[in-house]
Every structure is written in C-alpha cells, then in structure tokens.
C-alpha positions as CSV (number, residue, x, y, z in Angstrom):
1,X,80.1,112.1,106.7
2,X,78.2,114.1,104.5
3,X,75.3,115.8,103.8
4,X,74.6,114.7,100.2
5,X,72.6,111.4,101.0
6,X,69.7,113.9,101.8
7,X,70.1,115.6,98.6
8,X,67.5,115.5,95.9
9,X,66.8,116.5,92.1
10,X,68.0,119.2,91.3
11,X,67.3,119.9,87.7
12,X,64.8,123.0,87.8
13,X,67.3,125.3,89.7
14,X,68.6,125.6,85.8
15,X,66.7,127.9,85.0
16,X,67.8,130.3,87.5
17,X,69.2,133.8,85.8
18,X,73.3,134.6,86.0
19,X,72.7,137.2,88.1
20,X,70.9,135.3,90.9
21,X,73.7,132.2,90.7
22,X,76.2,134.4,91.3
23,X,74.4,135.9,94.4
24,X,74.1,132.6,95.4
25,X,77.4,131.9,95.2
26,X,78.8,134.6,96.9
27,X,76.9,134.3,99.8
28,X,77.5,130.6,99.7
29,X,81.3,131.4,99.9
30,X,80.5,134.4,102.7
31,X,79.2,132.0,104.6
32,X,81.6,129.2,104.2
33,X,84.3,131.8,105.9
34,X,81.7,132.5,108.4
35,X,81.6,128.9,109.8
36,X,85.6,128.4,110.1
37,X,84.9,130.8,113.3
38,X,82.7,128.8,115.3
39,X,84.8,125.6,113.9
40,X,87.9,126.9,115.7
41,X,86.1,127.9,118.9
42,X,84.9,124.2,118.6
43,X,88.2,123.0,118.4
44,X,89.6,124.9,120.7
45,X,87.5,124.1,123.5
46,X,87.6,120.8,122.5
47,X,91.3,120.0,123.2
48,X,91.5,122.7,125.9
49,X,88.9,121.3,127.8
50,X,89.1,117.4,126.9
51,X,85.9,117.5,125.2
52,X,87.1,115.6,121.8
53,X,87.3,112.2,124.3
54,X,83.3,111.9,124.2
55,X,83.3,110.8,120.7
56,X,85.9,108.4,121.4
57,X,84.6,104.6,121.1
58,X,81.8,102.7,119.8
59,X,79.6,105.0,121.8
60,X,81.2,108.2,120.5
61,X,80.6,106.8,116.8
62,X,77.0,106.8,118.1
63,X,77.0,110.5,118.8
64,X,78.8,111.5,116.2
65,X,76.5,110.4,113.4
66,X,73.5,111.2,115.8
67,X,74.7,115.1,116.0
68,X,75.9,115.2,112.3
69,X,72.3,113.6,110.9
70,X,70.6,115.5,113.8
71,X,72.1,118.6,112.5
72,X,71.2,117.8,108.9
73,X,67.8,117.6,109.4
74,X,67.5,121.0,111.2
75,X,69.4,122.4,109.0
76,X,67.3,121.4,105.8
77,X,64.3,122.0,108.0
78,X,65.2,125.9,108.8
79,X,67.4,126.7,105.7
80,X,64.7,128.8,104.7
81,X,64.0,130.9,107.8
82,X,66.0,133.2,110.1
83,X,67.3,130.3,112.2
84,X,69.3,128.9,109.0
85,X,72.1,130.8,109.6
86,X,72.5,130.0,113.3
87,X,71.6,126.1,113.1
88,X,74.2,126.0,110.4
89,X,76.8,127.8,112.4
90,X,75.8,125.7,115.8
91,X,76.1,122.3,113.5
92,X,80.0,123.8,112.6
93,X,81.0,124.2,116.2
94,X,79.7,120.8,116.5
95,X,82.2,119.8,114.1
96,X,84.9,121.4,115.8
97,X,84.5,119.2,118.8
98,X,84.9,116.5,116.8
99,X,88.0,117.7,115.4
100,X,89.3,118.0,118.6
101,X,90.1,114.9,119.0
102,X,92.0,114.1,116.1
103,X,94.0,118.2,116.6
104,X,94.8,117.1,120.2
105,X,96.3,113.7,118.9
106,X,98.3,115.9,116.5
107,X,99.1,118.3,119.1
108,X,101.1,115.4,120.9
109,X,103.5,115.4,118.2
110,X,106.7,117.8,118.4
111,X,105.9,119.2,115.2
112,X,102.2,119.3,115.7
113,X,100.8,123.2,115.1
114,X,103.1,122.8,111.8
115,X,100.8,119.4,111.1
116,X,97.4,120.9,111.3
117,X,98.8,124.4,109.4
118,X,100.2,122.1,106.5
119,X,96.4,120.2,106.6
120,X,94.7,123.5,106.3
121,X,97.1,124.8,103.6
122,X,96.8,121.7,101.5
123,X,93.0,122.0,102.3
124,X,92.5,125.6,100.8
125,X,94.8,124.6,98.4
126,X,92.8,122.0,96.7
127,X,89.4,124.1,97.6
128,X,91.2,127.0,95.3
129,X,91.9,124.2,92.1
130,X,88.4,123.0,92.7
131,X,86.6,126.6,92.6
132,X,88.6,127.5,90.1
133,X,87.8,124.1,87.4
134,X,84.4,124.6,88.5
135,X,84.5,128.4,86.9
136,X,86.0,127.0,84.0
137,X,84.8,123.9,82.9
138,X,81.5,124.0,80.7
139,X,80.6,119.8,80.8
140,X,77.3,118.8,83.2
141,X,78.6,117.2,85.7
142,X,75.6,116.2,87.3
143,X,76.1,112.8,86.3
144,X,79.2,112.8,88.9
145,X,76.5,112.8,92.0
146,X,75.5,109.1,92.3
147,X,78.8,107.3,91.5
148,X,80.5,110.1,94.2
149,X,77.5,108.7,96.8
150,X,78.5,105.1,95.8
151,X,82.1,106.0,97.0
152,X,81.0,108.0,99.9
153,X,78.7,105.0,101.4
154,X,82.0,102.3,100.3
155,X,84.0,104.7,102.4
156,X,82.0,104.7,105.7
157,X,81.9,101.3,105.5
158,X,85.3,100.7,105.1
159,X,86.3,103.6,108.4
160,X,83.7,102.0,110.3
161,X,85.7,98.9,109.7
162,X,88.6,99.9,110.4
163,X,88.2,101.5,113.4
164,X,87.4,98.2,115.1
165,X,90.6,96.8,113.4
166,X,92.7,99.4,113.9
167,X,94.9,98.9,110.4
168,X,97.5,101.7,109.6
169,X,97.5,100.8,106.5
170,X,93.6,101.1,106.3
171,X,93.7,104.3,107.7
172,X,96.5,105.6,104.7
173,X,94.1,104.2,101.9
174,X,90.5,105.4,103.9
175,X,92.4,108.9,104.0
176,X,94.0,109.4,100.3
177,X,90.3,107.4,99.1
178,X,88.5,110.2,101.2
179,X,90.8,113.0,100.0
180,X,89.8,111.8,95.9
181,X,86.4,111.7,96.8
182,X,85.6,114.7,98.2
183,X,87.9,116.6,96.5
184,X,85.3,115.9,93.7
185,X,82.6,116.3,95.5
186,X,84.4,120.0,96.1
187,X,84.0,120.4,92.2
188,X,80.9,118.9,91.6
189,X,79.2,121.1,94.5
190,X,80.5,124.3,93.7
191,X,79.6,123.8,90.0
192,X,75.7,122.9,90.8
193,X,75.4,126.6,92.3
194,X,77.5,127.7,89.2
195,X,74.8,126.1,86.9
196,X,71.9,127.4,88.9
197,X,71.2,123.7,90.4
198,X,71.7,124.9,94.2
199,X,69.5,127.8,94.9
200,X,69.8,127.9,98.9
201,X,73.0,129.1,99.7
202,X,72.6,127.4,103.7
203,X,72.5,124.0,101.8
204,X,75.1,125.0,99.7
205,X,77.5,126.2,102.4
206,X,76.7,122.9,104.2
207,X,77.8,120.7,101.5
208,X,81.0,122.6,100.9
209,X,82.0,122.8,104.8
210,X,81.5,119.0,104.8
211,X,83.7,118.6,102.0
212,X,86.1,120.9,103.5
213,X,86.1,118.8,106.8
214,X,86.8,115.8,105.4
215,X,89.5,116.4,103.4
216,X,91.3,118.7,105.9
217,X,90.6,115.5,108.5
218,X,92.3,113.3,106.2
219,X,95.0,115.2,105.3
220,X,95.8,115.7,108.8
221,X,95.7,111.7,109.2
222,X,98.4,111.3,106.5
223,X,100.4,113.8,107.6
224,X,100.0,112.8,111.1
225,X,101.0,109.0,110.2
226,X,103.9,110.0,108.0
227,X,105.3,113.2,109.5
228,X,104.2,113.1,112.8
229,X,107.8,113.5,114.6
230,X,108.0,112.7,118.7
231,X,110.5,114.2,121.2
C-alpha cells in the first residue's frame, strides 16, 4: 500500500526558496534512516515472537489495511505538531510486523539471511539510482502522479486477487509490476521535495518509507521464489 491516494495538489510548494527544499530534504532523508530502526525492532519481534501470523488470512488483510490507513490519517493529522515524528516512527514498527511474516517465511530457507540482505541491497540500490535521477533530471514530472496511482490501485487489485488464488506465477508478475511502479514512485517523490512541491518533510519521509517497503517486499518475493534453496 501506499500513502499517495491521500495526496493532494501540490503546485504552490514551487515557490519555496533553494535553501528551504534542501532543508527539506535533508531532514526528509534524516528521517527516512530514523525509521529503519523501529522497522527492524518490528521485524524482529515479529518472527521472534510469532507476531507476523495475525496478518495472515482474510482477517489479517483486514488489519493490515486498517493499521496502514489508520496510521495515515494520524500521520497527516499530526505531521505538523510534536507527535509527527513519533506517530510516524510507531506507524514504521507497524510495518515491521508485517514484514515479519514474509522475513520468517524467508528465514525457512537455508540461504535465508543472504535472501533478505540481497533484498535490502537491491533496495538501497535502486533508492541510490532514483535519488540520484531525481538530482539530475530538470523535466516536471508531476504529470507522473496520476497514471503511477492508476498502476498502484490495478496492482492491489490484482494482490488481492491473487492471494485468494494463490498463482506463482501471479505473484512473479505482482512483484516485478510492484518493483516498476514504485521504483518510480521513488523518483517522482523525491523530485517533488527537489522542486519545492513537498514542504513537510513527515509526509515526505512517509511516502518514501512506503516506496522503500514495497519494493524491498517484492524483491524479497522474487528472490524468495527463485533462490530460495531448502536443506
């Protein structure tokens, strides 16, 4: 999932100075590191604890998108107050329990830590290429937004199918669809704050970490279906 169905116009934050982007922008990226702590500790507890297997099921998709859109709104509701920061960071740990799942069914494989370390590799990787077209490229890209959503919204519908059908070969084309998409949506966030069109670095981070998750996830899906080696 992600957070950019709640986004709206952004087309004033243009006129913000250089000066104050790049503020933004470094805090957004402070932040972003900040929340890969509480991510792990998520995770973590998740598979040590069996805590992943509650959003397993119809009833686990329930709480899933409850907690994500739950966590949304009180996100956007406090991103301008001391609390930001700390909803923000409680919605990442959030997030790692949900990864949990999917890192203990990696886990089960022989080759498993070397799995997720490839997924996060390949994940900073393409967050690196990203950042760095984003600094370089001079085009709007605004006009990206509404045909990434399209995809976004085609792709839930399509994982939400498939998890009642249970296709492997759904899965590989959900999870190199998802990687495409929000690989883009890496590029086409970062370069609103670039251009001045994010101004709160919380809703910034937000997008970003989502993007981050969901490429990492299906990475780690591919890798997991093709790599994944038993004992």
């Amino acid at each position: 999932m992600n957070e950019h169905a709640t986004m709206t116009d952004y087309s004033a934050g243009y006129g913000l100075a250089a000066q104050e982007r790049n503020k933004v922008l470094r805090n957004t990226y402070w932040l972003l590191s900040l929340t890969m702590v509480p991510t792990v500790l998520g995770a973590w507890m998740g598979v040590a604890f069996g805590l992943g297997q509650i959003f397993s099921g119809g009833l686990g998709l329930v709480l899933s998108l409850a907690g994500i859109f739950g966590f949304i709104y009180a996100i956007e509701k406090t991103k301008n107050s001391a609390m930001g920061v700390p909803v923000l960071l409680g919605f990442t740990f959030f997030m790692g329990l949900m990864l949990s799942r999917m890192i203990g069914h990696t886990l089960g494989f022989s080759n498993g830590p070397e799995l997720i370390m490839t997924a996060f590799g390949g994940t900073a990787g393409v967050f690196f290429v990203m950042a760095s077209l984003a600094s370089v490229i001079k085009r709007d890209l605004s006009g990206m937004g509404q045909w990434l959503f399209v995809g976004m919204i085609v792709l839930l519908v399509g994982s939400v199918i498939n998890m009642f059908v249970g296709s492997s070969t759904g899965m590989v084309v959900i999870s190199m669809v998802a990687i495409g998409i929000f690989s883009a949506y890496m590029l086409y966030d970062i370069k609103r704050i670039i251009d001045g069109g994010e101004t709160n670095y919380i809703s910034a981070t937000l997008a970003l970490y989502l993007d981050i998750v969901n490429v990492f996830q299906s990475l780690l899906a591919l890798l997991g279906i093709f790599g994944g080696e038993r004992d």
